[in-house]
N, C-alpha and C positions, 0 to 999 in steps of 0.2 A: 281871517283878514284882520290886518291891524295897521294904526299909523303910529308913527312916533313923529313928533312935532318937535319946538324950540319959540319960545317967546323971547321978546326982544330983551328981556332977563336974563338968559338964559334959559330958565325954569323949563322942565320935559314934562311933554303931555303925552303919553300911552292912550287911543282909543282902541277900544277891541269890544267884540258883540256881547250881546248879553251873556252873561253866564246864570244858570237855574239857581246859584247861592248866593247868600252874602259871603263875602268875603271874612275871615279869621285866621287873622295873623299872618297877611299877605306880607310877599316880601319877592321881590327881582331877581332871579338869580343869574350874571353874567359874566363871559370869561372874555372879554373883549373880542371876539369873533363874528360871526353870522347867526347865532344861534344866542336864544336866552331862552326862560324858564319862567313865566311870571307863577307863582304857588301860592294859588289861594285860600287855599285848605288843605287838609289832605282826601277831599274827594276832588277836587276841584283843580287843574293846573292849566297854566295857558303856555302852550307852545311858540314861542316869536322863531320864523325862521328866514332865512336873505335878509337881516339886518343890514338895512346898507352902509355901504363904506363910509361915508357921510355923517352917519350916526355912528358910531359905531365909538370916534372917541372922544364925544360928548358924553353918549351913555357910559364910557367906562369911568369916566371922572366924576361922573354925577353921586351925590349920595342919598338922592331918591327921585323918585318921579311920581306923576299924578295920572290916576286913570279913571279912566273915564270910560263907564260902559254905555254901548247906544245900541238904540232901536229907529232906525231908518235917523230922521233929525231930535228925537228923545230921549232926554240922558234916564236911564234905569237907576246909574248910579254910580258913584264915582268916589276916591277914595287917597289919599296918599302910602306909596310904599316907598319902603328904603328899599337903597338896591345893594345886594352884598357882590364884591367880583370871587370868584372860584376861580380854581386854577385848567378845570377843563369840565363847561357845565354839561356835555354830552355824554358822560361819564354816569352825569347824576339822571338824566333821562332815559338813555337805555335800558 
């Protein structure tokens, strides 16, 4: 489960649950579609999936977002990534 948000900035906020790592060398990977990749390591990947249409091309313009992981109302940790666009990021998840 995850949100993607928009401050009156624009600036994008990513929440999604805890993950068991810190994060190394995180980076967004998205091809404008339903679907992204956030890659937090290489043990570690967060699957986004029904990206809504809404979002969809905010996040392809954006050149990074901020996330935030949580535990019920408490932040574990939170982090900025840049987001790169691919040309078909289900390609890279299969």
């Amino acid at each position: 489960m995850y949100q993607i948000l928009q401050d009156h900035d624009g600036d994008l906020l990513l929440i999604i649950e805890p993950q068991t790592t810190d994060p190394d060398g995180p980076i967004l990977i998205y091809d404008g579609g339903d679907t992204a990749l956030l890659f937090r390591d290489w043990d570690s990947n967060v699957r986004l999936n029904n990206i809504s249409e809404e979002a969809r091309p905010v996040l392809k313009d954006a050149e990074e977002i901020f996330v935030v992981e949580m535990k019920k109302d408490r932040i574990i940790r939170d982090y900025m990534v840049p987001i790169r666009i691919v040309h078909d990021v289900k390609v890279l998840i299969a």
